[in-house]
N, C-alpha and C positions, 0 to 999 in steps of 0.2 A: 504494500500500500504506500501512498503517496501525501508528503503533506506538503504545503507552498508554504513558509514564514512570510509576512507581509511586512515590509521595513515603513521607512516612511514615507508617507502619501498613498499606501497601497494595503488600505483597512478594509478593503468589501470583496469578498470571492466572488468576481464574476467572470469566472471559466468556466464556473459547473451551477449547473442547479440546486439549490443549498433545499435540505433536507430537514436540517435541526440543527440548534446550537447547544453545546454541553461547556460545562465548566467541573474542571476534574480538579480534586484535591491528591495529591503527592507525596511523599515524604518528605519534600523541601519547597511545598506551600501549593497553593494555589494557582491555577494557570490562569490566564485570559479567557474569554468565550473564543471557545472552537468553533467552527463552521465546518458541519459535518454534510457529504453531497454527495453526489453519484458524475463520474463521468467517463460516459458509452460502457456503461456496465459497473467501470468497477468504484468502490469507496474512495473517496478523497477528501481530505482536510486542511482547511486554513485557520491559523495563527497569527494573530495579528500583533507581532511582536510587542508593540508599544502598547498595546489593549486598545481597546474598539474607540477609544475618543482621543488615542493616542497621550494618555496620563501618564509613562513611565519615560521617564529621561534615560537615557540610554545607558548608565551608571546605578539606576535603579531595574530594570528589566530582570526577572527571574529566569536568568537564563538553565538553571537545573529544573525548576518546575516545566519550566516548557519542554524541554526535550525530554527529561523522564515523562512530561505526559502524552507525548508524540508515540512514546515505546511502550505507553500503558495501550496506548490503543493499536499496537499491530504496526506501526509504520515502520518501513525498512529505509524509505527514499526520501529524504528534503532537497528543494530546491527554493532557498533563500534572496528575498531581495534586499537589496542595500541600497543607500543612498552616498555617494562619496566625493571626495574633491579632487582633481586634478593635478596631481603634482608634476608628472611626465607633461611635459609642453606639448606633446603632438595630441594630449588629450583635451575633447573640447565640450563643455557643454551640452546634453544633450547624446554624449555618446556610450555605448553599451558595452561594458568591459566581464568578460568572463575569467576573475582571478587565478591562479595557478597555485601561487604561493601566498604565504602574508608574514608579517614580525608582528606581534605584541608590545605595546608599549601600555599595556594598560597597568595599573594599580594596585586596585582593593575589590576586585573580582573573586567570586568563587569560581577556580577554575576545574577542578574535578569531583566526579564521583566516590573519588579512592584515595579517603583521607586516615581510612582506618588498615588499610592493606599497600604494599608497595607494590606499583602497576606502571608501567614506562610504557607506555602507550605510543607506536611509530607513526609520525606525521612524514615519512621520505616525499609524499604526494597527499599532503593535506586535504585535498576538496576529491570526490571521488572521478573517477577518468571516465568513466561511464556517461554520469552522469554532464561532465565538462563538454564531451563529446556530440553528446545529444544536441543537448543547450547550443552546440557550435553550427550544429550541420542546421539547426529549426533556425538560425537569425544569419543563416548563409545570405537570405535573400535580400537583406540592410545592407546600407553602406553604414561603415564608421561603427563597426562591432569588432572588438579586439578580443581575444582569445589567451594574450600573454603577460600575466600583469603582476605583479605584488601588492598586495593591500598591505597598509599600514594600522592597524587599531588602533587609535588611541583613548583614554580615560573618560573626556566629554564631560560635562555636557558643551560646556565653552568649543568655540573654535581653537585650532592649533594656533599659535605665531608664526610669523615668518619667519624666526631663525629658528624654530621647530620644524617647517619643510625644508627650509636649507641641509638642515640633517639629513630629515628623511630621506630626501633624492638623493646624497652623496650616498645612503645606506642604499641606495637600491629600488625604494619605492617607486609605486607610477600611483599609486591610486592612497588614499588616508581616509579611512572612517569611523566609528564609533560603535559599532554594533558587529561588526566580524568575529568577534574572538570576546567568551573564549566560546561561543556556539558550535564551530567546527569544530573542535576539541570534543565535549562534551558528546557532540553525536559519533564520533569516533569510539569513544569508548563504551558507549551503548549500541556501537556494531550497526550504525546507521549509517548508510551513504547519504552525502551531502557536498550538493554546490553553490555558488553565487553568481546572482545574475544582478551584476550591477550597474547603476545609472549615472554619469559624472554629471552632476546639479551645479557644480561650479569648478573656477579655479582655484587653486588653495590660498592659501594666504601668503601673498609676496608675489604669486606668481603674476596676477592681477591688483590695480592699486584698488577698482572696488571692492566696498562694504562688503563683507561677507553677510547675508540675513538668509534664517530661516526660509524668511515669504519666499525666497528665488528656489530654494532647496526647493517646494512643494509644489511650484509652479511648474520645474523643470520636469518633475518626475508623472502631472498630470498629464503636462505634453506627452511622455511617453509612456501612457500608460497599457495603451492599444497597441503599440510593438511589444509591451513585454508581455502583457498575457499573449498573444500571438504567438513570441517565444516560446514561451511555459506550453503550450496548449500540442504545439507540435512536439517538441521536445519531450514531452509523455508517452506521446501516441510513436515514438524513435524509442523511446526505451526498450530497451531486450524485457523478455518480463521476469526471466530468470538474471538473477546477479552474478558476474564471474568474477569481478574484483574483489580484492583484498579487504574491501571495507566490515562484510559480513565475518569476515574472521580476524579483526583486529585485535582482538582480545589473546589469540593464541600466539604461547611465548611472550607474552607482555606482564605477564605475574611472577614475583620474584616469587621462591618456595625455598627455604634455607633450609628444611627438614631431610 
C-alpha cells in the first residue's frame, strides 16, 4: 500500500476518491487526520504532514507518530512532498527536483525508533530507487524536473542566512529544507520505501536579494500543484507492485547482538 505525505501547500488528496478520515493514536502520540481512498482498486492514504490547517511548524511535526502510523496501517510505499529553496543557481523557481541524497543539519529532532536497542541503520541510497525511478520516468514529460540533487535539512522554523547557504553549497547542496529528515530515516527503519518529490518555491537566501516570505512558498507550490499530482498519479500506476529493493529488508544486519 501506498501513502502521499503532503508538505506545504499540499493539504487535500485529490488523486483519489477519499473514503474516510481516521486519526490513529501511536506509541509516540497522535497523528494528523489521515485520508483514507481507493485508487483503481487499491487503498491509498494521505498525511498531511503539517495537519489539515497546517498548525505544526516544521520543528514541531510528529514525525514518529506519523510514520509508525503509516506502518500501523499496512503501508510499504511513501512518496513525500516538500517545499525547498534553491541553493544550486541552475535551480529556479517553480522547478521539480527529485532528491538523491540529503545532510542533516537539524537539532532537537527525534530521530529514531531505537533508543533502547543499538540498530545502524544503512542510508548508502537514502530515498528508495524504485520509487526515484518511477517518480523520474511519470515527470519525463516536464521540462525543468531534475533527478540529481542533495537536500539540505535544516532546524526551521526561520529561514536559513546567507552565510548559512554559502556553506551549504561549498558542502554540496542544491536544494535546503525543513521537513526532509529525519522522515527518511524513520521510514527506513520501519522497512518502508520512501521518496521526495520536491518543489523549488524560491531562491535561498543570498542567492536572490528578495525577501524570502512564506506567501511566495505557497503561491509557488499552488502553481504546481497539477504537475505534481500528475506526477504522483503516474508514478503509482509505474510502480512494480512487488518490491525488489533493499528498503523492505533494511533492518537485516543493522542490529548489533553482543551475545
Amino acid at each position: 500500500m501506498i501513502a502521499i505525505i503532503g508538505g506545504t501547500g499540499i493539504y487535500d488528496p485529490r488523486i483519489f476518491k477519499k473514503v474516510e478520515n481516521i486519526k490513529l493514536e501511536t506509541p509516540y502520540g497522535p497523528t494528523p487526520e489521515i485520508s483514507v481512498g481507493k485508487f483503481k482498486g487499491d487503498k491509498i492514504f494521505f498525511l498531511p504532514r503539517h495537519g489539515k490547517h497546517h498548525e505544526l511548524p516544521p520543528h514541531k511535526v510528529n514525525y514518529k507518530a506519523n510514520i509508525y502510523g503509516l506502518k500501523m496501517l499496512g503501508v510499504e510505499r511513501i512518496i513525500a512532498t516538500n517545499s525547498v529553496g534553491g541553493i544550486n543557481k541552475t535551480l529556479k523557481p517553480g522547478d521539480v527536483v527529485i532528491p538523491h541524497d540529503l545532510i542533516d543539519f537539524t537539532k532537537s529532532r527525534e530521530q529514531t525508533f531505537y533508543d533502547e536497542e543499538v540498530v545502524h541503520i544503512d542510508l548508502s541510497r537514502p530515498y528508495c530507487p524504485e520509487i526515484m525511478k518511477a517518480l523520474a520516468d511519470a515527470a519525463n514529460v516536464y521540462p525543468r524536473v531534475y533527478t540529481n540533487a542533495v537536500y539540505a535539512c535544516t532546524e526551521g522554523p526561520r529561514f536559513e542566512t546567507p552565510a548559512e547557504i554559502r556553506m551549504l553549497s561549498k558542502l554540496g547542496c542544491d536544494l535546503v529544507g525543513m521537513t526532509g529528515y529525519p522522515e527518511v530515516v524513520l521510514a527506513r527503519e520501519q522497512e518502508i520505501c520512501y521518496a521526495a518529490l520536491c518543489t523549488v518555491t524560491n531562491y535561498a537566501a543570498g542567492i536572490s536579494e528578495d525577501k524570502l516570505t512564506a506567501t511566495e512558498v505557497i503561491e509557488v507550490v499552488k502553481e504546481n500543484e497539477e504537475k505534481l499530482k500528475n506526477i504522483i498519479i503516474k508514478a503509482i500506476e509505474i510502480l512494480p507492485k512487488e518490491r525488489e529493493c533493499r528498503c523492505a529488508r533494511a533492518l537485516e544486519g543493522a542490529k548489533v547482538n553482543a551475545k
